[in-house]
C-alpha positions in Angstrom: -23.7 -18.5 34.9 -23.1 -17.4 31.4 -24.7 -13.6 30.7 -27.7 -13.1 29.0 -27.5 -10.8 25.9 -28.9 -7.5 25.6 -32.8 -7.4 24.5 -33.1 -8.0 21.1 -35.2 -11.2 19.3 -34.5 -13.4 16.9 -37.0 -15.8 14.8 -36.1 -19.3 14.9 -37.7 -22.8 15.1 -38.3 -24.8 17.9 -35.6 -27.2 16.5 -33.3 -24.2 16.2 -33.7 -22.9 19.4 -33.2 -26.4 20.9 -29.9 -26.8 18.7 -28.9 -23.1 20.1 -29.2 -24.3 23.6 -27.3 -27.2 23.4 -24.5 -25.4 21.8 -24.4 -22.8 24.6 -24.1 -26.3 27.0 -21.1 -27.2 25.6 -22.2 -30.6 24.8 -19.9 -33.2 23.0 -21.0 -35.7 20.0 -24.7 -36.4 20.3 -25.3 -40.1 19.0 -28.9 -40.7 17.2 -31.1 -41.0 13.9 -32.7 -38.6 12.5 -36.6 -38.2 11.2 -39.6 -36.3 10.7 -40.1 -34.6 14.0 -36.7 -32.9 14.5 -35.8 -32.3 10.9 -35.3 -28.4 11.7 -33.1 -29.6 14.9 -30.8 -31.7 12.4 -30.7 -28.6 9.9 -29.9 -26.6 13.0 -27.1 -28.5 14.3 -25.6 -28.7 10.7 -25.5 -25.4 10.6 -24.4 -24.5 13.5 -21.7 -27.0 13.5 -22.4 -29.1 16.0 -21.6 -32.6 15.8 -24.3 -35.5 15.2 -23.2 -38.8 15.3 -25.6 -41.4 12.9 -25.4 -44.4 14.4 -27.3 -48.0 13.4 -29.2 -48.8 15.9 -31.0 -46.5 18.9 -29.9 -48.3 21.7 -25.8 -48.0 20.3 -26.7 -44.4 20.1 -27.6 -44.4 24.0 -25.0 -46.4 24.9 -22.5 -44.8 23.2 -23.5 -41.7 24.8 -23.3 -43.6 28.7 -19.6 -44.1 28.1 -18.8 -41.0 26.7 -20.4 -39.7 30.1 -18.7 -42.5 32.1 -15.0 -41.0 30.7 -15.7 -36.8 30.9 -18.8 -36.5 33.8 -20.4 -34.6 31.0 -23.8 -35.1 30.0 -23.8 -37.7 27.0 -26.4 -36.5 24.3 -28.5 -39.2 22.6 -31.6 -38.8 20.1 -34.3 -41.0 18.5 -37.2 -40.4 16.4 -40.9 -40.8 17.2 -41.9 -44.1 18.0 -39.7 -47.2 17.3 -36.8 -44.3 17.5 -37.8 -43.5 21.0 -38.5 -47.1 22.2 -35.3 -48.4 20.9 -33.3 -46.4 23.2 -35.1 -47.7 26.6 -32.3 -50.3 27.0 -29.3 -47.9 27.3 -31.2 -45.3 29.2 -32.0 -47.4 32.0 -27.9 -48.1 31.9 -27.4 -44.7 32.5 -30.7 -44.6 35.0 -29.4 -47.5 37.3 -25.6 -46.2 36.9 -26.3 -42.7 38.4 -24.6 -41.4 34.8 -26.0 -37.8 33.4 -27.8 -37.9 29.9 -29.6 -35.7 27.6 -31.9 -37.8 25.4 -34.2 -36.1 22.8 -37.1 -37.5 21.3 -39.7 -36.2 18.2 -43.4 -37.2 19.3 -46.4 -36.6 17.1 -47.9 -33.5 15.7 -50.0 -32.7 18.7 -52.8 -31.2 16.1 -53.2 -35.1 15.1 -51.9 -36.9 18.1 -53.5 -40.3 18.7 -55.4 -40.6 15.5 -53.2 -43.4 14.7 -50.4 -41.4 13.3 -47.5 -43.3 11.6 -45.1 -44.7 14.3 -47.0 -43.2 17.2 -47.0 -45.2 20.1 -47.5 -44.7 23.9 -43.7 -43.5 24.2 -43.7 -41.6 27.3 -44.8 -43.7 29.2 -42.7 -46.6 27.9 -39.6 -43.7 28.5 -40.7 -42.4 32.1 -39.7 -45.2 34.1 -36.2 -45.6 32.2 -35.5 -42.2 33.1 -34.9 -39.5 35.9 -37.4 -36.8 34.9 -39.7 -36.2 31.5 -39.6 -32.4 30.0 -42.5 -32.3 27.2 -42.1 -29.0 25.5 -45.8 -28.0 25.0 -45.2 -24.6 24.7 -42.6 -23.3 22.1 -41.3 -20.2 24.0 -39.9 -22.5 26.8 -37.9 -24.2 25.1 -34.0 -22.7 27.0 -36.2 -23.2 30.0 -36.7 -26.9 29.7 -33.0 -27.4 28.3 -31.7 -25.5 31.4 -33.8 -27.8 33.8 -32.7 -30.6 31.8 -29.4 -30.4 32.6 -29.6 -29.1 36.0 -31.8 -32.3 37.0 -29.3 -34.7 34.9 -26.4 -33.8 36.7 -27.4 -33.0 40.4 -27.9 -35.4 43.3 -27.7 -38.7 41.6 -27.1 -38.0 38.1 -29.4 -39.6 35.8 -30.6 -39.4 32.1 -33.6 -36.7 31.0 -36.0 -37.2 28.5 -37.0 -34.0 26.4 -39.5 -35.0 24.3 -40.7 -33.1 21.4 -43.7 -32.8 19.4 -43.5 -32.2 15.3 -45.8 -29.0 15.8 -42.9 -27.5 18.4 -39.9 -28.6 16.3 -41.0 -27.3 13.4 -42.8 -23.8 14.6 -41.6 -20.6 14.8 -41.1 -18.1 17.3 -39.3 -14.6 17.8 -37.4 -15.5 20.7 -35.5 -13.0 23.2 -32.2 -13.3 22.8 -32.2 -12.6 26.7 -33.8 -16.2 27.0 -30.6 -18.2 25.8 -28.3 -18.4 29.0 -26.9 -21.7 30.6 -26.0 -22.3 34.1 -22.2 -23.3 33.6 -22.4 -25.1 37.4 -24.8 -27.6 36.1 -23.1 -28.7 33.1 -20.9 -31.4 34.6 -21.4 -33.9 37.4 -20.9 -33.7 40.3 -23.5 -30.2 40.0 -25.3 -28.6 43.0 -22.9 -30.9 45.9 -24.4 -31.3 49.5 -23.0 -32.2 52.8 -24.2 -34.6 55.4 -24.9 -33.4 58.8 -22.3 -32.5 61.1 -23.4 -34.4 64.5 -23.9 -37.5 62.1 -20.2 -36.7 60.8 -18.9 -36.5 64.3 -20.9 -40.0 65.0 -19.2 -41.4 62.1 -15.5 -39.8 62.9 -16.0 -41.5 66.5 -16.5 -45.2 65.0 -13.7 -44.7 62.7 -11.0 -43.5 65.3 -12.3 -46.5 67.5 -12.1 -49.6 64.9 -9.1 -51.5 64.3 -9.5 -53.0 61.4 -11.9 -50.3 58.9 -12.5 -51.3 55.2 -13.6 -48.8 52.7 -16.2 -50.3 50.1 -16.3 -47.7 47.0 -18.7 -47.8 44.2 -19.3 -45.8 41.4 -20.2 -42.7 43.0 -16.4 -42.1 43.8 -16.1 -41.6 39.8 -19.5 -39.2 39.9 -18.0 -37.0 42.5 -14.3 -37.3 41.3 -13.3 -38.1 44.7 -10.0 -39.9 43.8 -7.4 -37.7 45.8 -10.2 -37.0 48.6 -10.6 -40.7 48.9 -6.9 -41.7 48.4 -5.8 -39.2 50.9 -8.0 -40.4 53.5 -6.8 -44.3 53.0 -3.3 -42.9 53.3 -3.6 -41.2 56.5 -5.7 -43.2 58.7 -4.5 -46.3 57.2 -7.6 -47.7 56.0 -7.8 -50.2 53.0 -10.2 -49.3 49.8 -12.4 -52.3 48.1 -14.2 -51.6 45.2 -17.2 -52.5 42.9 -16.9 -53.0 39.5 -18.2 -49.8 38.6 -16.0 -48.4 41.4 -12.7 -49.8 40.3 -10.3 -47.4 40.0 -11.9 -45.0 43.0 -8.1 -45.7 44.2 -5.5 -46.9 42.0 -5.8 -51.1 41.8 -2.2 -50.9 41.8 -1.9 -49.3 44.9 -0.8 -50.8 48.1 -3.9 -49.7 50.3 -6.4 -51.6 47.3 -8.1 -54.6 48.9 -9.5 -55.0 45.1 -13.1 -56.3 44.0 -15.5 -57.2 46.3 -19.2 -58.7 46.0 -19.7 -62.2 44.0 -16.2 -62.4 42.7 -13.3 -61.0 44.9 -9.7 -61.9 46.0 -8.9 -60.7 48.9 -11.7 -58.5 49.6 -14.5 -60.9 51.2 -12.4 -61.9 53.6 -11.3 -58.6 54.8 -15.2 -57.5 55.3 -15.5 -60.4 56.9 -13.0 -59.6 59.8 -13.3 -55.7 59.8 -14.8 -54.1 62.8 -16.6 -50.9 60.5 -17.2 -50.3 56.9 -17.5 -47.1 55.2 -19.2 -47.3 52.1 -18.9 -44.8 49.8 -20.9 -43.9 46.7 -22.3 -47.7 46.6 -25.9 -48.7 46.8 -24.8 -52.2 48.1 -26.7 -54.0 45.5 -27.2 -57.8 44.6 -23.7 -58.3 42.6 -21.5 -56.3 45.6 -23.1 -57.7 48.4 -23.3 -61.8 46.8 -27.1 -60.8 46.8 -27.5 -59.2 50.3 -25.5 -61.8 52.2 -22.0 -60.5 52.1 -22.3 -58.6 55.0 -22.8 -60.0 58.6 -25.8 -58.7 60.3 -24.8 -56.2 63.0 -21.7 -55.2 61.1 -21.2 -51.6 61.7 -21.6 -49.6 58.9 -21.0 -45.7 58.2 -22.8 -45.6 54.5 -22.0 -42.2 52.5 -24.2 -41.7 49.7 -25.8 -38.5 47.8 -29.0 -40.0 47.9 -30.7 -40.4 50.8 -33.1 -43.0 50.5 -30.9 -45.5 49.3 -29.5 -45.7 52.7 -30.6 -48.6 54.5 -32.5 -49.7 51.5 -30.5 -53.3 51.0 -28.7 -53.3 54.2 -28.7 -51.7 57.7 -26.6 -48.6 58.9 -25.6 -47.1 62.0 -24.5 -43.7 60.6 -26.5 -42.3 57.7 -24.4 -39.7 55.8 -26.0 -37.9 53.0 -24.1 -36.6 50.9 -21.2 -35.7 48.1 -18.4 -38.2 48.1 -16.0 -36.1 48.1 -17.0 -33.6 50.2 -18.1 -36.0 53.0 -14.6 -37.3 53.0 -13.1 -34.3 53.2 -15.8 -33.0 56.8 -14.6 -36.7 58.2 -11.2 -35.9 58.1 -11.6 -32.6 59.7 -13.5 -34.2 62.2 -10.7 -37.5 62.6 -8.0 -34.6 62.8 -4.5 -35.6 62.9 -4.1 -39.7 61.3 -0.3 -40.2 62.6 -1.6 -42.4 65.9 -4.2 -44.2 63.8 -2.5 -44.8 61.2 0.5 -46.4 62.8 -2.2 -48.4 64.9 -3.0 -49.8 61.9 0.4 -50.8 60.2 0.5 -54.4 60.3 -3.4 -54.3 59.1 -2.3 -52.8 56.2 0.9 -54.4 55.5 -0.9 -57.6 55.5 -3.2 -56.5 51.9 0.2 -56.8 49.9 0.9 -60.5 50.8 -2.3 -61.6 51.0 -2.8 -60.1 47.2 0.8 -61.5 46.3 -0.5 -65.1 47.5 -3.9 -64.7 45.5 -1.5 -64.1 42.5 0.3 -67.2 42.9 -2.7 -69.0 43.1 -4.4 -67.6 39.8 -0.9 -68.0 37.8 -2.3 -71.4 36.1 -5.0 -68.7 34.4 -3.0 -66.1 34.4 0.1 -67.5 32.8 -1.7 -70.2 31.4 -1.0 -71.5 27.7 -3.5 -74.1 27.1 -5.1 -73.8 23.7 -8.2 -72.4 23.3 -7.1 -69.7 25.1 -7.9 -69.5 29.3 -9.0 -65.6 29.2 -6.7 -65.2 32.7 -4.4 -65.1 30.6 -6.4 -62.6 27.9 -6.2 -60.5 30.9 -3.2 -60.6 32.1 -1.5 -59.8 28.8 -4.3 -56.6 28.6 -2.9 -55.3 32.2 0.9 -55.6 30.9 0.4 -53.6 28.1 -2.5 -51.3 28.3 -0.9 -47.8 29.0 -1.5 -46.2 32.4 -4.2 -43.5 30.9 -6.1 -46.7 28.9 -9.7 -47.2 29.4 -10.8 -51.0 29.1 -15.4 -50.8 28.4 -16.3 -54.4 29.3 -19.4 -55.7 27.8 -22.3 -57.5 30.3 -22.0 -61.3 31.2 -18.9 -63.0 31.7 -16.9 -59.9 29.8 -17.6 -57.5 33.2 -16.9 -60.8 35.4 -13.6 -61.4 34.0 -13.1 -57.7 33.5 -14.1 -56.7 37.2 -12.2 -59.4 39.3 -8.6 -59.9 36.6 -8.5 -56.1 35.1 -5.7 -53.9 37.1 -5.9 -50.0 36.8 -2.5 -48.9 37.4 -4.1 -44.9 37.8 -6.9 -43.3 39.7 -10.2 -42.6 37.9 -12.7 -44.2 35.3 -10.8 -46.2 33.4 -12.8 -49.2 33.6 -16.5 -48.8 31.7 -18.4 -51.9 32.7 -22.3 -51.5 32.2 -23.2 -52.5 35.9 -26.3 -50.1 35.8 -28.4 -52.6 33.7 -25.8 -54.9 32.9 -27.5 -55.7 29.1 -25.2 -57.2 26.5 -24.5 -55.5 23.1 -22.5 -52.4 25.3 -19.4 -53.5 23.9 -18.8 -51.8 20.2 -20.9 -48.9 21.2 -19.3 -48.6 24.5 -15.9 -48.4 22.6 -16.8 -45.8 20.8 -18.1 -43.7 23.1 -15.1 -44.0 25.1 -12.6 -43.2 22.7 -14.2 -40.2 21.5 -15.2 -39.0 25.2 -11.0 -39.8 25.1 -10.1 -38.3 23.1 -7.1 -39.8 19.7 -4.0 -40.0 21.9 -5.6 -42.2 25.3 -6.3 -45.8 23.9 -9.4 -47.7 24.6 -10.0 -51.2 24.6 -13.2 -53.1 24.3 -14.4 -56.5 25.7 -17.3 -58.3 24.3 -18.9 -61.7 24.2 -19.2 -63.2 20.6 -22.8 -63.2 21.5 -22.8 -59.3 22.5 -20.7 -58.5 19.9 -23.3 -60.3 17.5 -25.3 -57.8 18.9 -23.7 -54.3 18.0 -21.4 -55.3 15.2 -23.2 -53.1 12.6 -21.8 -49.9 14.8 -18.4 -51.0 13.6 -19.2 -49.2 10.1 -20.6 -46.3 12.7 -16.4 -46.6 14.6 -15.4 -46.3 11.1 -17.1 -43.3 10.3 -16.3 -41.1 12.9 -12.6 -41.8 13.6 -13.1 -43.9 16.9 -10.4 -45.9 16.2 -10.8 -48.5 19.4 -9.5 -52.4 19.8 -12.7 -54.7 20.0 -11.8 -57.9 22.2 -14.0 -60.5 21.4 -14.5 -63.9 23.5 -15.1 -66.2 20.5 -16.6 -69.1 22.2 -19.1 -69.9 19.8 -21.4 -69.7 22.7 -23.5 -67.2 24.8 -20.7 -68.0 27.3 -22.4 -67.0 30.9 -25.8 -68.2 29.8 -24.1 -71.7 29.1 -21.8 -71.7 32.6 -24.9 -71.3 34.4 -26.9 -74.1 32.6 -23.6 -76.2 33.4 -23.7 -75.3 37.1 -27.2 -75.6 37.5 -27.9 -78.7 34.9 -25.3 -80.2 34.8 -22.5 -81.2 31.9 -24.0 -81.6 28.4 -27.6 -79.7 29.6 -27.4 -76.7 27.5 -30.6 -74.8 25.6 -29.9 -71.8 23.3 -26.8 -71.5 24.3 -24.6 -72.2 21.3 -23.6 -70.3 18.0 -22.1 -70.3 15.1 -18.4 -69.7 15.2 -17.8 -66.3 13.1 -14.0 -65.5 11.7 -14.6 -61.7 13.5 -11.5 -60.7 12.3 -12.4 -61.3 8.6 -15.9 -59.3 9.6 -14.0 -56.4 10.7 -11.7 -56.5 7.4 -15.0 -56.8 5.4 -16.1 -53.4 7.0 -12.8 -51.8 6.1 -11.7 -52.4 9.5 -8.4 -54.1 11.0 -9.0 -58.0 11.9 -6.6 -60.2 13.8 -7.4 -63.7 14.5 -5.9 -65.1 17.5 -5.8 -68.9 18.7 -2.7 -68.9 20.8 -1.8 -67.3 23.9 1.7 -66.8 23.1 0.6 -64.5 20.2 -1.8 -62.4 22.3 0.7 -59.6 23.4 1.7 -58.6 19.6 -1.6 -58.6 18.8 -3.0 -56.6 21.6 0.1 -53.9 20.5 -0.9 -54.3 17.1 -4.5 -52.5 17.6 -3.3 -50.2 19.8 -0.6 -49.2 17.4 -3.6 -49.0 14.7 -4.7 -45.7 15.2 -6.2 -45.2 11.4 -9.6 -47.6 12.0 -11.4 -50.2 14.7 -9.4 -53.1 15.4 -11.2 -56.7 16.1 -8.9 -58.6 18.1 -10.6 -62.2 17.5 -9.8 -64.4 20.3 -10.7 -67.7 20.3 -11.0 -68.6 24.3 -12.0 -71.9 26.2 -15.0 -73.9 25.0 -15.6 -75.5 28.9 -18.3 -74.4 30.0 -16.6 -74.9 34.0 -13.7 -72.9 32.8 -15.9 -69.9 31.1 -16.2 -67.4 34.4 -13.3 -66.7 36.7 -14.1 -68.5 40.0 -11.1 -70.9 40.1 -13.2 -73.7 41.3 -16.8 -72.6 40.4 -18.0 -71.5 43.7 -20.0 -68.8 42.6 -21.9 -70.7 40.6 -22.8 -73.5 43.0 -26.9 -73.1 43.4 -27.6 -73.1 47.4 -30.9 -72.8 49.3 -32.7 -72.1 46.1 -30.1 -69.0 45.0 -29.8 -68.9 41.1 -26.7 -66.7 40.7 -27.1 -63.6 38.3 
């Protein structure tokens, strides 16, 4: 923890002391627009150099601030004024909410003095806010203020991170008070997930070391909480020696390396190799995955009586979707590391296990071959397997790729290769909401940092959504590559009217094809226009050559409607027993 200073005070506004606080956190870019309320928190943060990011719209604001959170496990910062401020941001809160991703997110509310005397902008806001996030912090009282910041980011970044609301009033922004100067301290544990870790219990680790040492064909199933806990050499370690393959979620690729031998790839409602593998094992471990609709091919994945050791840091989620044998509540990371205490020695199991593993690599090499006609293809519009592939064979090894919701995350999730350990895929699985693209880009690239290269891929309907943040990319430097799938349709919305209707039975599904790339040059941004596949890979190296602004990379992919999501022959989207795929 970081020293208080000697007794002395000092007379400052609430928005001052706020601003004080924040700085003392260490807190990157906060993303927002400014009013009223938290004018003296503005004027504090100018002068006390810290940097506020204007942004367009609210919601970009918050989920600019997810994936800057996503790439550094530090709390992203996002602000809104009172009222349609406040209630813009829901969206991208309940991102972060649903994701497990720490946030700090500050709102102005009335002048208490005149509260509900139909003040302008006022609204209900908290409680429109409470359910989108983890805890609410009003700040009645102005001397509490490091308090309240202090619990804010000790509850955003412990057990499952999520984001906090502090909400506060005009009258408390804008008062003074001689504060102690003893009163401005930060907890420096609590400023970076994974805060405040936990272990499960031991006889439940023994329990779960026993099943483990007995099964012959283990699967690991890791989700996003691998990334929280930054469990990547914990996790690959334990793969290595007891010779145990890793599947992941979406929001879990990269928990091991996609490009490494032991990775059995996605799993849930699309997959390559995966399904079949949890299938046929004899015990799952599931780490830092809640087993939700989308993994588990909405709760039907997974055989009943499968046994299954679920790690997870919070405990009620266990057995929530699916049952367990052994319950183990805790840190990713350090629950690993207790079960290979408890396993000892791998050499035995491991080599018990050889031909299990050797048989991942051929299986994955056959998969290949059979996705080569999207992969390689070069039909015009352009099949986006073979977007994809040309993305894998050039993005460098420390790229981040932020995929958009819809068919962006699909194609993303299942096609996307990381060729490293660690969060370099940003889907927004938490809520899964569409407009994450542009924002998501540049939250990345400045969480980033200039030198690691982000790209972005977006819907033309998302980026429809969020393209007014490209004048907000321009601004502050965040020089990313913008994919778009121009398909002059809302592409997923339209497969599933296709699967479920029929050919030809589509409803407010279509738009208006755009020329992107000559919106991006109108905003003083770089714009390339891209209708054939063999020009994709000098495009792609093109924008992430361009380091001086955004680059919209305009592709114009497949107009079939059968052809639009990445299931080779559309099973995914087949409707059975009632099930209407999400």
């Amino acid at each position: 923890m970081s020293s208080p200073t000697p007794n002395s005070t000092r007379r400052m506004t609430g928005g001052q002391a706020l601003a004080e606080m924040l700085k003392l956190s260490g807190i990157g870019p906060m993303f927002g627009m400014g009013g009223f309320q938290l004018l003296p928190f503005y004027e504090a943060c100018r002068a006390l150099g810290l940097r506020h990011a204007l942004i367009n719209d609210e919601r970009a604001g918050a989920f600019a601030a997810d994936a800057y959170a996503k790439v550094t496990n530090r709390p992203g910062v996002c602000d809104g004024t009172l009222g349609p401020g406040a209630t813009n941001l829901v969206t991208g809160l309940i991102e972060s909410l649903n994701a497990g991703l720490p946030m700090i997110v500050i709102t102005g509310d009335a002048n208490r003095e005149h509260a509900t005397k139909n003040m302008t902008q006022e609204a209900r806001q908290l409680e429109i806010l409470r359910p989108a996030v983890k805890e609410v912090i009003r700040v009645e009282v102005i001397k509490r203020l490091p308090e309240h910041v202090r619990r804010a980011f000790a509850v955003a970044t412990s057990g499952r991170p999520g984001p906090v609301l502090i909400n506060v009033p005009e009258d408390v922004a804008h008062a003074e008070h001689d504060f102690d100067a003893s009163d401005f301290w930060v907890d420096e544990t609590t400023l970076k997930a994974q805060a405040r870790r936990t272990r499960p219990d031991g006889a439940e680790v023994e329990k779960a070391a026993a099943m483990l040492a007995r099964a012959e064909r283990p699967l690991i199933l890791a989700g996003g909480g691998v990334h929280i806990s930054e469990a990547y050499a914990a996790l690959q370690s334990f793969s290595e020696t007891y010779g145990i393959p890793v599947a992941h979620t979406m929001s879990g690729k990269g928990a091991i390396a996609c490009t490494h031998p032991n990775s059995a790839g996605l799993f849930g409602r699309y997959d390559r190799i995966a399904n079949e593998l949890i299938a046929a094992s004899d015990c799952l471990l599931v780490v830092g995955c809640k087993l939700g609709e989308i993994a588990t091919k909405r709760f039907a994945l997974i055989p009943p009586g499968k046994p299954i050791i679920h790690v997870e840091i919070n405990p009620e989620e266990i057995g929530r979707t699916t049952r367990t044998s052994v319950a183990l509540a805790g840190d990713a990371r350090l629950t690993l590391l207790d079960l290979a205490a408890a396993l000892g020695a791998g050499t035995t199991v491991a080599a018990r296990r050889a031909a299990y593993l050797a048989e991942l690599p051929k299986r994955m090499a056959e998969w290949r071959r059979g996705a080569a006609d999207r992969l390689e293809s070069k039909e015009v519009p352009i099949n986006v397997g073979r977007l994809m592939h040309e993305i894998n064979g050039i993005i460098p090894a420390d790229g981040i790729l932020v995929a958009d919701g819809g068919f962006a995350g699909h194609w993303g999730g299942l096609m996307f290769d990381t060729k490293a350990a660690g969060r370099h895929f940003l889907p927004d699985r938490g809520f899964a909401s569409i407009g994450y693209g542009v924002p998501g880009g540049i939250g990345a690239q400045i969480g980033a940092g200039p030198k690691r290269r982000v790209i972005a891929l977006t819907g033309d309907g998302g980026f429809n959504m969020s393209l007014g943040e490209l004048e907000t990319a321009r601004r502050l430097g965040a020089s990313f590559v913008a994919v778009v799938f121009n398909n002059a349709a809302s592409g997923y919305v339209k497969a599933l009217q296709h699967a479920v209707y029929g050919p030809g039975n589509y409803q407010s599904s279509d738009l208006v094809e755009m020329d992107y790339a000559a919106i991006a040059r109108g905003f003083g941004c770089h714009g390339i226009r891209v209708t054939d596949p063999e020009k994709l890979s000098a495009a792609i190296r093109e924008g992430l050559e361009n380091t001086s602004t955004p680059t919209v990379l305009d592709c114009i992919v497949t107009r079939d409607p059968a052809r639009m999501l990445p299931a080779a022959d559309n099973r995914t989207l087949k409707v059975q027993k009632g099930d209407r795929p999400v």
